[in-house]
Backbone as numpy.savetxt, mean C-alpha at the origin, in Angstrom:
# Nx Ny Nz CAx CAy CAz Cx Cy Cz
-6.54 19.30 22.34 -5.11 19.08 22.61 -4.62 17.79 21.96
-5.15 16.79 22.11 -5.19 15.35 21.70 -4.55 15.34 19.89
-5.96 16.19 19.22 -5.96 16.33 17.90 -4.16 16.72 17.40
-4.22 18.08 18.17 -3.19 18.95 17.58 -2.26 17.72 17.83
-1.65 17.23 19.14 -0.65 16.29 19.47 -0.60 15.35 17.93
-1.86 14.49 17.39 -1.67 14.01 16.55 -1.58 14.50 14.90
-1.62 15.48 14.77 -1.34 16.64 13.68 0.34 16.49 13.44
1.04 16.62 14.67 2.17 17.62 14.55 3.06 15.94 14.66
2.76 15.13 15.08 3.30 13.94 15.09 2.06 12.63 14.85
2.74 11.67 13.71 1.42 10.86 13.32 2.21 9.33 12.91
1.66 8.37 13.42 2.19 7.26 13.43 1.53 6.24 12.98
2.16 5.45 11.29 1.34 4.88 10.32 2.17 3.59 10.05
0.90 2.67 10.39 1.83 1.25 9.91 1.12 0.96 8.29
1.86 0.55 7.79 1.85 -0.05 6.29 1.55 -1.47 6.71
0.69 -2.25 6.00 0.56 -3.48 5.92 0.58 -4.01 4.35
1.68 -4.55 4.08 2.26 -5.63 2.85 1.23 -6.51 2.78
1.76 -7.16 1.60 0.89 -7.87 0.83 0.38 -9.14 2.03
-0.83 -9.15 1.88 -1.50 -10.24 3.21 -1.39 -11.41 2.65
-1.76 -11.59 1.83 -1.94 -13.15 1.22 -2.89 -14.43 2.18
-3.89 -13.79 2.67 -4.49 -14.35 3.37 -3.66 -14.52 4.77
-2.84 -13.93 5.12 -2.23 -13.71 6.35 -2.70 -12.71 7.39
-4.02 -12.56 8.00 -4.36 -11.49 8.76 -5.30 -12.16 9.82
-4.95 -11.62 10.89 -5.43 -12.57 12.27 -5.89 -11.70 13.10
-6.69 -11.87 14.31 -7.61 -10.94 15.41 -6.42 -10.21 15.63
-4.98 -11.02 16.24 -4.22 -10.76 16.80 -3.26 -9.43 16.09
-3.19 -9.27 14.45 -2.79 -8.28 14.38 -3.30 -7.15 14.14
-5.10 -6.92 14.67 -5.48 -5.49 15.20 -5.03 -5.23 16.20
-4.77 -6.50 17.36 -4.72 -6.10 19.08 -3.11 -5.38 18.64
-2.04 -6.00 17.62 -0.91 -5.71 18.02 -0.83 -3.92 17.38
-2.02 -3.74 16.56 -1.56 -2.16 15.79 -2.46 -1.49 16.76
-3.27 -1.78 18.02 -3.39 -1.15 18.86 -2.44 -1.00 20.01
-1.41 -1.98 20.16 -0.34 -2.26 21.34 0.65 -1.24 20.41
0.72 -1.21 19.67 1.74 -0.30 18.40 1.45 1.41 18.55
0.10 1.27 18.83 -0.18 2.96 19.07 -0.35 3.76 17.87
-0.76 3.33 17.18 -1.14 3.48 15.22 -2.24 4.28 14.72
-2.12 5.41 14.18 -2.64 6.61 14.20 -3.54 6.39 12.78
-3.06 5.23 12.28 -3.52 5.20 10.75 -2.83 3.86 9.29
-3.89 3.16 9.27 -3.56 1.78 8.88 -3.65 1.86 7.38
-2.89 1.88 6.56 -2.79 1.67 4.87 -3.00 0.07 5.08
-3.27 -0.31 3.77 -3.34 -1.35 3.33 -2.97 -1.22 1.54
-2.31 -2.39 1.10 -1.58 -2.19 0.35 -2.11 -3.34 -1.01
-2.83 -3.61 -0.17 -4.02 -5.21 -1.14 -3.22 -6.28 -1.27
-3.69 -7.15 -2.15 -3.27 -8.67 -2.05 -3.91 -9.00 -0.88
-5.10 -8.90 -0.37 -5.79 -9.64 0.67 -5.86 -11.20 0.73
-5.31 -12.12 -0.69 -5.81 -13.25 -1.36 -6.44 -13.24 -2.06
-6.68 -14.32 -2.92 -7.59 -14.41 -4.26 -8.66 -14.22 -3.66
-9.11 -12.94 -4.18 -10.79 -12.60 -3.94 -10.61 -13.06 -2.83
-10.20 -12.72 -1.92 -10.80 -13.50 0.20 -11.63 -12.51 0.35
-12.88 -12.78 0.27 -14.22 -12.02 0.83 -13.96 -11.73 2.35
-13.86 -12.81 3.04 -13.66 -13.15 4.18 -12.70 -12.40 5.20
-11.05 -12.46 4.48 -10.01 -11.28 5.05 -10.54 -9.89 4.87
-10.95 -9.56 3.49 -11.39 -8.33 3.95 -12.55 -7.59 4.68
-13.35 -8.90 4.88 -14.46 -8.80 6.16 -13.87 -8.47 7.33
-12.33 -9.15 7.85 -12.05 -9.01 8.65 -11.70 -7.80 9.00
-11.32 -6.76 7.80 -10.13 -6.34 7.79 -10.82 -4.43 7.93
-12.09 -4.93 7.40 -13.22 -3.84 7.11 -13.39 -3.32 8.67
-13.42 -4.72 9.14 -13.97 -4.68 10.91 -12.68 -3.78 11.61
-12.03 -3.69 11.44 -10.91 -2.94 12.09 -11.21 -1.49 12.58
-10.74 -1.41 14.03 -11.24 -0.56 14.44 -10.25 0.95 14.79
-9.76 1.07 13.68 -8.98 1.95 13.69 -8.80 2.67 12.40
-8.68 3.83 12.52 -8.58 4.58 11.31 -7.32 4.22 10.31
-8.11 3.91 8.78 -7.73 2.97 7.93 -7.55 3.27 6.57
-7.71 2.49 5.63 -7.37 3.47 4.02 -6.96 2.08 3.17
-7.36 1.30 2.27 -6.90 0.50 1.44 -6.89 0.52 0.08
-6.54 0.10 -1.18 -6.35 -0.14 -2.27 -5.89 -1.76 -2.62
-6.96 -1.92 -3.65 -6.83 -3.32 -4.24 -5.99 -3.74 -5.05
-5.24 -5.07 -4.98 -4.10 -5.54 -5.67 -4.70 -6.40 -6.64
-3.85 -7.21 -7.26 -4.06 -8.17 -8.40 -5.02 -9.23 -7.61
-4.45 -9.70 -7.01 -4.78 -10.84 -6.38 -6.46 -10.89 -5.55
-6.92 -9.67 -5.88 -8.05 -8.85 -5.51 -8.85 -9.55 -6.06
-8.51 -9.41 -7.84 -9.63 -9.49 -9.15 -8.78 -11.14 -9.62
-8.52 -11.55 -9.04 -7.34 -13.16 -9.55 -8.40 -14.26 -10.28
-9.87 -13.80 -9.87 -10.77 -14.55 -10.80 -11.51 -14.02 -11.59
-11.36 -12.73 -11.99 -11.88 -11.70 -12.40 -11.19 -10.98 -13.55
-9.89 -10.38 -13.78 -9.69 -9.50 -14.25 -8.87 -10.06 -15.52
-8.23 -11.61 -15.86 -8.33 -12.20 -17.22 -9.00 -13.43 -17.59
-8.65 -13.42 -18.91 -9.12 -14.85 -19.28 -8.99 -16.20 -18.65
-7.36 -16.14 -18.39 -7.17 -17.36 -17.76 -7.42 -17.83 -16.02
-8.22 -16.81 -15.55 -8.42 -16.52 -14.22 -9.52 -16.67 -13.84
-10.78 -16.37 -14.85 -11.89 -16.67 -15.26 -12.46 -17.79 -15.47
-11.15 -18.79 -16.19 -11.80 -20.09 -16.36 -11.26 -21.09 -15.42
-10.45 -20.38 -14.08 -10.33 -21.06 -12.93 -11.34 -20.64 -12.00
-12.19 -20.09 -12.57 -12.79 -19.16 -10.84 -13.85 -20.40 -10.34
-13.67 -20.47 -8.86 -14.21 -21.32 -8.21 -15.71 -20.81 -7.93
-16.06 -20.22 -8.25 -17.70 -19.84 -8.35 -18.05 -19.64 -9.27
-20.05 -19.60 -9.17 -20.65 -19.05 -10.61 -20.47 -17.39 -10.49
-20.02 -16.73 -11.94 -19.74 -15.60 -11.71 -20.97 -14.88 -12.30
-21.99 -15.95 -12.89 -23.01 -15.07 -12.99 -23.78 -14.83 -11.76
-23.76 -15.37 -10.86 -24.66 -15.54 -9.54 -24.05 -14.63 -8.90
-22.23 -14.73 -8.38 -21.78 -13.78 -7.79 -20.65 -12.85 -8.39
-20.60 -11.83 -7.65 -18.82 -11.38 -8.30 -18.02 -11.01 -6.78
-17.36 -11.78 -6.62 -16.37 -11.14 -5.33 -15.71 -10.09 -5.09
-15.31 -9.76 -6.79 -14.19 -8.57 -6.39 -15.70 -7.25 -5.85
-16.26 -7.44 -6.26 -17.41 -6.29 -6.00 -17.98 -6.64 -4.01
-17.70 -7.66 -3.85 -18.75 -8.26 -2.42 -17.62 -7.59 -1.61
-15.86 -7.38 -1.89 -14.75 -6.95 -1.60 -15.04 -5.43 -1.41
-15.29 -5.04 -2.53 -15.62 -3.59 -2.38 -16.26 -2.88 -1.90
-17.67 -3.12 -1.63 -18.99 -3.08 -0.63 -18.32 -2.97 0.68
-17.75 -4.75 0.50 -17.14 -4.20 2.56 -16.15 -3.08 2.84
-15.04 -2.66 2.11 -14.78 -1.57 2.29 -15.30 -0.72 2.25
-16.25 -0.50 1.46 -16.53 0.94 1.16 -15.66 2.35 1.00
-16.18 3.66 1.62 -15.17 4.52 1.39 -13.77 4.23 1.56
-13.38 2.92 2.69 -12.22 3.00 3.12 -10.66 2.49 1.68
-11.86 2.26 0.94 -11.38 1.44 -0.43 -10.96 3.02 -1.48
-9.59 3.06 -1.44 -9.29 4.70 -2.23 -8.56 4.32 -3.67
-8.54 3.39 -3.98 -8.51 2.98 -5.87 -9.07 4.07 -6.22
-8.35 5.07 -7.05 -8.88 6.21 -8.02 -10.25 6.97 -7.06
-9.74 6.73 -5.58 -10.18 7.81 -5.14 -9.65 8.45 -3.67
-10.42 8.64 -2.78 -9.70 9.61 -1.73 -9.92 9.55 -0.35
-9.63 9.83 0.79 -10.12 9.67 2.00 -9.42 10.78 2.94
-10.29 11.48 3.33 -9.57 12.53 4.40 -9.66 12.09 5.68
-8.36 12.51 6.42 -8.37 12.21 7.80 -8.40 13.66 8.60
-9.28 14.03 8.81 -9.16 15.58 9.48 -8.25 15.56 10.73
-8.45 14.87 11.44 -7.68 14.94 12.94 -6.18 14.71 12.79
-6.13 14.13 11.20 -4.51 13.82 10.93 -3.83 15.17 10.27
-4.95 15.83 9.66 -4.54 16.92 8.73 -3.94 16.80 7.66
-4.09 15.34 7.02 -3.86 15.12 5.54 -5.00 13.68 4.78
-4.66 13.69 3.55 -5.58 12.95 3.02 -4.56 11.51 2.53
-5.37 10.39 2.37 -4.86 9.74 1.29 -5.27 9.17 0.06
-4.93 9.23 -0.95 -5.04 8.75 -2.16 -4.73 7.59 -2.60
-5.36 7.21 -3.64 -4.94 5.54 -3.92 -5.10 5.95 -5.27
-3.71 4.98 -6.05 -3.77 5.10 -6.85 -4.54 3.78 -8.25
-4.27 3.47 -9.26 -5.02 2.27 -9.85 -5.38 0.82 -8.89
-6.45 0.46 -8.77 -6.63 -0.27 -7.93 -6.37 -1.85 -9.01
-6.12 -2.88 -8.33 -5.99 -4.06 -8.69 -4.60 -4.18 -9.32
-3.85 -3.54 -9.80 -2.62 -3.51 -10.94 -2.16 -4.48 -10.56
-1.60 -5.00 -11.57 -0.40 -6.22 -12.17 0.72 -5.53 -12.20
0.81 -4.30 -12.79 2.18 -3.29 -12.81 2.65 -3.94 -14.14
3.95 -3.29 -14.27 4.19 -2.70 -16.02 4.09 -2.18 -17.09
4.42 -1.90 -17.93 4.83 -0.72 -18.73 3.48 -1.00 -19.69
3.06 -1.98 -20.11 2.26 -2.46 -20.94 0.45 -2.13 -19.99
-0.41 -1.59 -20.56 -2.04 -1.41 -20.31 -2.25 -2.96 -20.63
-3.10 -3.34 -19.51 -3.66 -4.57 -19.73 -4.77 -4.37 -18.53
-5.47 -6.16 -19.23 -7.48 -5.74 -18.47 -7.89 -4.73 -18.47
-7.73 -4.60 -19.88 -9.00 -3.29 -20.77 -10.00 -4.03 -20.17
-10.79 -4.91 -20.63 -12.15 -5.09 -20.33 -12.72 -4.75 -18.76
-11.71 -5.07 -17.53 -11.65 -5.15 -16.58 -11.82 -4.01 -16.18
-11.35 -2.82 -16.37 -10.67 -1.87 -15.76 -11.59 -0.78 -16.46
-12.00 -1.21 -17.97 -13.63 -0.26 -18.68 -14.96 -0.78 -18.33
-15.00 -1.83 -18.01 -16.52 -2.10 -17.41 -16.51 -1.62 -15.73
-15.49 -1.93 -15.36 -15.70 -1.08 -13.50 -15.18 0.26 -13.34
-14.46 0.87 -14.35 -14.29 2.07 -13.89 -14.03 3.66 -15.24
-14.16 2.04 -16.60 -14.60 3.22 -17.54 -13.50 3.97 -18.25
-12.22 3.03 -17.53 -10.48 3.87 -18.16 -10.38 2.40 -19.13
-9.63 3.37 -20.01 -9.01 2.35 -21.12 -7.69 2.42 -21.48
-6.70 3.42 -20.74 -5.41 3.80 -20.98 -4.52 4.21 -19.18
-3.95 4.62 -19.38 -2.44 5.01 -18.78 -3.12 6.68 -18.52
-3.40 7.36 -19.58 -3.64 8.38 -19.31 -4.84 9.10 -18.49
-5.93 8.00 -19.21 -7.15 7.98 -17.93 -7.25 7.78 -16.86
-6.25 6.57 -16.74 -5.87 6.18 -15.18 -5.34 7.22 -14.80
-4.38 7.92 -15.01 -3.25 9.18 -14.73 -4.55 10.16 -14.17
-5.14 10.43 -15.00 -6.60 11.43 -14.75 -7.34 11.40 -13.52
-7.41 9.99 -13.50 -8.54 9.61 -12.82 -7.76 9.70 -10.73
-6.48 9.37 -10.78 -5.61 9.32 -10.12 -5.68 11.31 -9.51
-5.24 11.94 -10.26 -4.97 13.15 -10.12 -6.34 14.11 -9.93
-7.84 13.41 -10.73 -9.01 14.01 -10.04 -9.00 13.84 -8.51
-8.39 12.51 -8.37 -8.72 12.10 -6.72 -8.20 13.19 -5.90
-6.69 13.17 -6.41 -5.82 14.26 -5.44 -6.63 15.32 -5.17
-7.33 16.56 -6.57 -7.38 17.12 -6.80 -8.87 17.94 -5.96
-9.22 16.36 -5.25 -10.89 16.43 -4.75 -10.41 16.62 -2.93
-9.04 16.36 -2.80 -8.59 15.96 -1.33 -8.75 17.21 -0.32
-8.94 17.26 0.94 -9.31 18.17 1.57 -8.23 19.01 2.30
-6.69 18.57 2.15 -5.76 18.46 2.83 -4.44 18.92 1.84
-3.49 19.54 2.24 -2.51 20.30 1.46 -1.33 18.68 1.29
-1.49 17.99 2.10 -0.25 16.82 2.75 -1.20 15.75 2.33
-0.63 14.93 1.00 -1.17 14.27 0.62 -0.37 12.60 0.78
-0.24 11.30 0.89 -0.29 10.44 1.24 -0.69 9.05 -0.11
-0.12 8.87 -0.64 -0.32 7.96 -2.31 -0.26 6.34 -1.97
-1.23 5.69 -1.84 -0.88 4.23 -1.55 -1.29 3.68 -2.77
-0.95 2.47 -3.59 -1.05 1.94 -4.53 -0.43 0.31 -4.49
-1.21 -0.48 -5.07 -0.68 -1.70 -4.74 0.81 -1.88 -5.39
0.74 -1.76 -6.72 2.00 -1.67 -7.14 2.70 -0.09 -6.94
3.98 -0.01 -6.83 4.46 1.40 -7.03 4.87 2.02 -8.69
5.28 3.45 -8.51 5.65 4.30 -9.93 6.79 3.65 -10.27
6.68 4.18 -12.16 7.99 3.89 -12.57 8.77 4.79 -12.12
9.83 4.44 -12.47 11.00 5.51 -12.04 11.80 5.17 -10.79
11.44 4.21 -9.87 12.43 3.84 -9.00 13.76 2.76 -9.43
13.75 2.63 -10.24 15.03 1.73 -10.64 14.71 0.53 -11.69
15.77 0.21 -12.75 15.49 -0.77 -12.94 16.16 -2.59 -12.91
17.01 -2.36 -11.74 17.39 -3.57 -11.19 16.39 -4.32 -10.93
16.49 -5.99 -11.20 15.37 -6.94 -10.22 15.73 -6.66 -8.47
16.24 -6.23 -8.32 16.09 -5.93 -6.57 15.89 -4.27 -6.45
15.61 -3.62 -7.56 14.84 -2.31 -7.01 13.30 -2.52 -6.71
12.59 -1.86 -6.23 11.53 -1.52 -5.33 10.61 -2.06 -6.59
10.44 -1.79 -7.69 9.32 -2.46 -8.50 10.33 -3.20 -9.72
11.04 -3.15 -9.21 12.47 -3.83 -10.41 11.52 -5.39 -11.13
11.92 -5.91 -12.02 11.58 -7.05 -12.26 12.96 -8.16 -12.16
12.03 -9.15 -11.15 12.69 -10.38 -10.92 12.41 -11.70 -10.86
11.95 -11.42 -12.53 11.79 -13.20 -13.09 12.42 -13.03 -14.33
12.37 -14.01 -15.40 12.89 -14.24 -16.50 12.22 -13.00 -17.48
12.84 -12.45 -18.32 14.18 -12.30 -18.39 14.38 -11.11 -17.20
15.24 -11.39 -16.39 15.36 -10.33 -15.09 15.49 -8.82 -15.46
15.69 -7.96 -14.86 15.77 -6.45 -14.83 14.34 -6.18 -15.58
14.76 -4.93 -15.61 13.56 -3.81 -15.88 12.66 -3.30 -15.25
11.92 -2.09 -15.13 11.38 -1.09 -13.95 9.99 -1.15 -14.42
9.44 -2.26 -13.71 8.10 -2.76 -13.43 6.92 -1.75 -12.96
7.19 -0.70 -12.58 6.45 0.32 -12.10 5.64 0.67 -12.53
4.37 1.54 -12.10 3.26 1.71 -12.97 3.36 3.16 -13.63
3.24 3.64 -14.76 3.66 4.75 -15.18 2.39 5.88 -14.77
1.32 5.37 -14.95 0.10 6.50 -14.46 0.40 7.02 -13.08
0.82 5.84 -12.29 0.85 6.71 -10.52 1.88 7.77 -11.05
2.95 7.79 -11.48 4.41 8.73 -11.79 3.80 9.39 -12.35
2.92 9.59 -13.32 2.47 10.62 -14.15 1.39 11.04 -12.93
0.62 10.93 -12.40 -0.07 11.40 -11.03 1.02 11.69 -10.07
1.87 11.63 -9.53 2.33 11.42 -8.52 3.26 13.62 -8.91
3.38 13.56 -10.23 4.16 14.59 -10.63 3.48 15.91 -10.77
1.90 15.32 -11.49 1.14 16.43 -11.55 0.54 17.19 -10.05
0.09 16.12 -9.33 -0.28 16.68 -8.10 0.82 17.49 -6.82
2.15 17.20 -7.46 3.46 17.54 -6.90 3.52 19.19 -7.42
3.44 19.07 -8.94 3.62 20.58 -9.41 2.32 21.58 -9.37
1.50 20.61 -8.47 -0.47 21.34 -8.06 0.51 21.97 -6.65
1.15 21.20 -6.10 1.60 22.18 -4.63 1.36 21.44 -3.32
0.96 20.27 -4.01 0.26 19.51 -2.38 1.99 19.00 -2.14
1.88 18.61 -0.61 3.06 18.08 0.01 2.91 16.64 0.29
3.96 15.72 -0.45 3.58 14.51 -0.42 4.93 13.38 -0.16
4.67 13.73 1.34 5.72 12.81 2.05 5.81 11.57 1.99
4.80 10.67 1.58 5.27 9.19 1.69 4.02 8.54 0.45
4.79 7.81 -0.37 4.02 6.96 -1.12 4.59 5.45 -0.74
3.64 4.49 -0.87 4.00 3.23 -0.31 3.07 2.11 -1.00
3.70 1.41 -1.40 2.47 0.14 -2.86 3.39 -1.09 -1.99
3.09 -2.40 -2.43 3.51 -3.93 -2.02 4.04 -4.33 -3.55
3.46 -5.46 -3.83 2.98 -6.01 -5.31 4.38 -6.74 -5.25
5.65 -5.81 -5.15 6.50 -7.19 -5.80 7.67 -7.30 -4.08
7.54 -8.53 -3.79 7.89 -9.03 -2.43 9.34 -8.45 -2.35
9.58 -8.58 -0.77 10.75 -8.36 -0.70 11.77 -9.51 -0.94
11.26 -10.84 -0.94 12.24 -11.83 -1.11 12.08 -11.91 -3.18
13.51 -12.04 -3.13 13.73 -12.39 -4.88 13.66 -13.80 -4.86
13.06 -13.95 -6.49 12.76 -15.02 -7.11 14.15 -15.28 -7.81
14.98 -14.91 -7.85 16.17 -15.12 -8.57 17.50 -15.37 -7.52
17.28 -15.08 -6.48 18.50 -15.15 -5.74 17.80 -14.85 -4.20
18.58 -15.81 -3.19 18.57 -15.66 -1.73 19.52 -14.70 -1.21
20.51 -14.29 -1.67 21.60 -13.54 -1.33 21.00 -12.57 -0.80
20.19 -11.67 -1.34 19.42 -10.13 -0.60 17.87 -10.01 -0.77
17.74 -9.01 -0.09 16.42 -8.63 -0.59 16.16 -7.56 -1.26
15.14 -6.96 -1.64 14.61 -6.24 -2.27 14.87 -4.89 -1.44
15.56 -3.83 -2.47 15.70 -2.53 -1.75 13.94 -2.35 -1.25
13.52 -1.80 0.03 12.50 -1.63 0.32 11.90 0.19 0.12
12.66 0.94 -0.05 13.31 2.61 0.38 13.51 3.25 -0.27
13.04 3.86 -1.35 13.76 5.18 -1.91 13.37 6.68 -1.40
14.76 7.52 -0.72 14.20 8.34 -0.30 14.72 9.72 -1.25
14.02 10.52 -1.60 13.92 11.66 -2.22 14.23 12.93 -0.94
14.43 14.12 -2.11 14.36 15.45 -0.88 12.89 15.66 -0.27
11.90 15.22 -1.09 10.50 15.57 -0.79 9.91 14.48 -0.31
10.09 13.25 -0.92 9.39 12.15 -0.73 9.45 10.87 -0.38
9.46 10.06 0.54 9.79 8.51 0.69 9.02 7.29 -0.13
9.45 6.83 -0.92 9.05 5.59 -1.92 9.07 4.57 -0.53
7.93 3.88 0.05 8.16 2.40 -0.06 7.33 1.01 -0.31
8.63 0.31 -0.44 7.88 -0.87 -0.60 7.19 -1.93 0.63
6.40 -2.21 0.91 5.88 -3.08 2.66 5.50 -4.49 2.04
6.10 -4.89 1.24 5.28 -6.38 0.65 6.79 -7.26 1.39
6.64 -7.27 2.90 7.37 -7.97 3.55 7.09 -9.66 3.53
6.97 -10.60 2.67 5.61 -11.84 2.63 6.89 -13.08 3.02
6.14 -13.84 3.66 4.94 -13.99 4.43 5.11 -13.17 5.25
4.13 -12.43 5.68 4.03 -11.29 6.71 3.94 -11.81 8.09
3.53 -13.03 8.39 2.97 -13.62 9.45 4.04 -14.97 9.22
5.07 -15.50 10.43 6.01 -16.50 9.96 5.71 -16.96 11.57
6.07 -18.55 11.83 6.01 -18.98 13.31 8.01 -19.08 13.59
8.37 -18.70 14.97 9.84 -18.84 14.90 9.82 -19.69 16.23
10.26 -20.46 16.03 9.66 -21.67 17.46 8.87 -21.71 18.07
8.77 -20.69 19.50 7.79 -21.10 20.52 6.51 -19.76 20.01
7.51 -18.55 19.29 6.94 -17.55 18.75 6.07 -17.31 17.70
4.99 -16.58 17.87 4.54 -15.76 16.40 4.76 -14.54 16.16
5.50 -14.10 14.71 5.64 -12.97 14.40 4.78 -12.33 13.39
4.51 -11.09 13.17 3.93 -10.26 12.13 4.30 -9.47 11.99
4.40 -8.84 10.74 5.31 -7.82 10.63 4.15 -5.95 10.24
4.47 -5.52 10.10 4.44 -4.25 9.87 5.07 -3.20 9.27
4.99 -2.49 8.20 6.11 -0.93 7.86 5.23 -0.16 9.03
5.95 0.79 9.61 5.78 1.86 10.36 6.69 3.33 10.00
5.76 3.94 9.56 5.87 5.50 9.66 5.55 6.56 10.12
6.92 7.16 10.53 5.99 7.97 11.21 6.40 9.68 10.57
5.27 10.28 10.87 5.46 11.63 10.44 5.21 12.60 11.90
6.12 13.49 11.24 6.51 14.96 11.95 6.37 16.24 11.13
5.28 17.16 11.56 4.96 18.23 11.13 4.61 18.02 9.36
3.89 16.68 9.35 4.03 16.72 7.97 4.96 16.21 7.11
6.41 15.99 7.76 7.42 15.09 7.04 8.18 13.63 7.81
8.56 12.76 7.01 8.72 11.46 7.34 10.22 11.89 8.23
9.93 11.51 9.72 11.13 10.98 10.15 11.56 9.72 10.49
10.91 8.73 10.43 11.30 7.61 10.58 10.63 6.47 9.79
11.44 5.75 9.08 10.49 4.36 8.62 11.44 3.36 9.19
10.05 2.17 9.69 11.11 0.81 10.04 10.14 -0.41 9.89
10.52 -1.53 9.77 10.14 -2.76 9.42 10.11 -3.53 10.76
8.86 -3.60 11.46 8.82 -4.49 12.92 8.12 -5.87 12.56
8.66 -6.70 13.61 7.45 -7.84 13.86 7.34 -7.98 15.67
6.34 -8.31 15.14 5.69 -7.76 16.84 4.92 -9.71 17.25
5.73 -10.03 18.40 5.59 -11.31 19.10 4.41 -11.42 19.56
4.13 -12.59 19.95 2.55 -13.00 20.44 2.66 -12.43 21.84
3.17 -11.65 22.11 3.46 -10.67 23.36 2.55 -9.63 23.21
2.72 -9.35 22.05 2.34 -8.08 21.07 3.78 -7.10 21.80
4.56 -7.33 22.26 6.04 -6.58 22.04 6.62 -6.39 20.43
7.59 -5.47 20.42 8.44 -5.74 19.17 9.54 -6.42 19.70
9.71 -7.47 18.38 10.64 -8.55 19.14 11.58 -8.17 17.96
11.61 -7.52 17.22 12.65 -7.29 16.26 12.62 -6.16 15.17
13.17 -4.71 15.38 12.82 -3.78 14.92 14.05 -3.08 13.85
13.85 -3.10 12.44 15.24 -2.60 11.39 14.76 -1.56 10.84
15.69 -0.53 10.90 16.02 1.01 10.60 15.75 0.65 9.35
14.87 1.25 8.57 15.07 1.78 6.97 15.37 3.19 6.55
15.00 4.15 7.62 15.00 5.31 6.99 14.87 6.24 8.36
15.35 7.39 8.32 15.49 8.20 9.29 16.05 9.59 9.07
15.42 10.34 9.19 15.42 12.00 8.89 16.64 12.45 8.71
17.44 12.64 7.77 18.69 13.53 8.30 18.76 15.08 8.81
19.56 14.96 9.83 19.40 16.66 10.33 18.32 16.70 11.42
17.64 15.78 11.83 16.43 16.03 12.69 17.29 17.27 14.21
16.11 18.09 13.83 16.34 19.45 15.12 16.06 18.95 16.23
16.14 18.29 17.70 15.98 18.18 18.52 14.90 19.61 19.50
13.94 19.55 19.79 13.24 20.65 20.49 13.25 20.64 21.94
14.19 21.61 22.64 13.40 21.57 23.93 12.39 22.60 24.49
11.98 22.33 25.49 11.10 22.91 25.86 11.26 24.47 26.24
């Protein structure tokens, strides 16, 4: 009975970019939250072995993909000749990966049976943009050298999933959501505009769409909701489609003190029969209450059922 209950209704917090922002306190609060299923969206911190020790430990059914900030001593030149360890002795981004293990879905997959869908991850570590970069990076750990391999490698995953209702997390998101600096992967530094997005997830995201799977919510971090160019707004977080909800959860700092208070925030989604009726952006008080909860998105037309 339990199962089916969580089948037919399923409730998923997104966690934005951490930046070394993750505390005991926000497992207790995604258990006070009632959270059916924890994405992670990477940016744990530069290589933090440590956060994602923490984060591994979590005792709730989970799913992550690695951001830039993953491989930050690892994946160029100039990152390399900052790295605060010997990298012949160790490699972090790998000591990172170990502790996840399966739960780590970069170019691969994770089924949740009791949820009745899978999720996928798409290129793990990305920088995002139009341009392929950390060839070396990206062919010594996983053997792609293009956009299209990645695309491949993305769409084998889908293609391996156990579940018709598929679920796309990626640190950065697809092109194609806009190209304002305040769209969802928009660029907002010098020279501003342009649609920062990663083109392989979109080229995955389309093929596995016209395979037939049903794919209600894709959700990446990578570029914050606060702009580097202006305080006036933030970053559209939301694009919603007839089929699909785009979002963005790179709410940062995720974790802020407001006087006597601590807040953390969370995306929360939730699904119904398989489709998104609600997304919203909480932060939840050292109460573990929600002390402040904003509508992003909400079903139009929702049928009311009675009994």
């Amino acid at each position: 009975m339990s199962s089916q209950k969580k089948t037919s209704m399923v409730k998923i917090a997104v966690v934005g970019d951490v930046h070394d922002q993750w505390e005991e306190e926000d497992g207790i609060a995604l258990k006070h939250l009632g959270i059916d299923l924890v994405l992670f969206v990477g940016d744990f911190g530069n290589e933090s072995v440590n956060v994602v020790k923490a984060i591994a430990s979590l005792d709730i059914p989970k799913a992550a993909v690695m951001g830039n900030h993953d491989a930050w001593y690892s994946a160029t030149d100039w990152g390399r000749r900052k790295c605060p360890y010997d990298r012949t002795k160790e490699d972090w981004v790998q000591q990172q990966l170990d502790l996840l293990g399966k739960i780590h879905v970069g170019y691969s997959k994770l089924d949740f049976p009791e949820l009745n869908l899978s999720v996928v991850g798409s290129r793990p570590f990305s920088w995002g943009g139009p341009q392929w970069k950390n060839n070396d990076f990206y062919e010594e750990r996983y053997g792609v050298t293009s956009f299209k391999e990645s695309c491949d490698r993305i769409v084998a995953a889908a293609n391996s999933a156990a579940y018709e209702t598929i679920i796309f997390i990626g640190h950065n998101g697809p092109v194609g959501l806009g190209d304002r600096p305040e769209d969802p992967c928009g660029k907002d530094w010098e020279p501003k505009g342009g649609d920062f997005g990663d083109p392989d997830f979109t080229e995955a995201i389309a093929s596995v769409r016209a395979a037939g799977k049903s794919i209600p919510l894709v959700t990446f971090g990578h570029m914050h909701h606060s702009l580097r160019h202006t305080k006036k707004m933030l970053r559209k977080s939301l694009v919603a489609t007839e089929n699909t909800i785009y979002l963005n959860a790179a709410s940062v700092p995720r974790i802020v003190q407001n006087n006597s208070d601590r807040l953390r925030n969370f995306s929360i989604v939730t699904l119904k029969a398989g489709v998104v009726s609600q997304v919203s952006l909480v932060w939840v008080g050292k109460d573990f209450t929600v002390a402040s909860e904003e509508i992003l998105y909400e079903q139009p037309n929702q049928v009311v059922q009675t009994a």
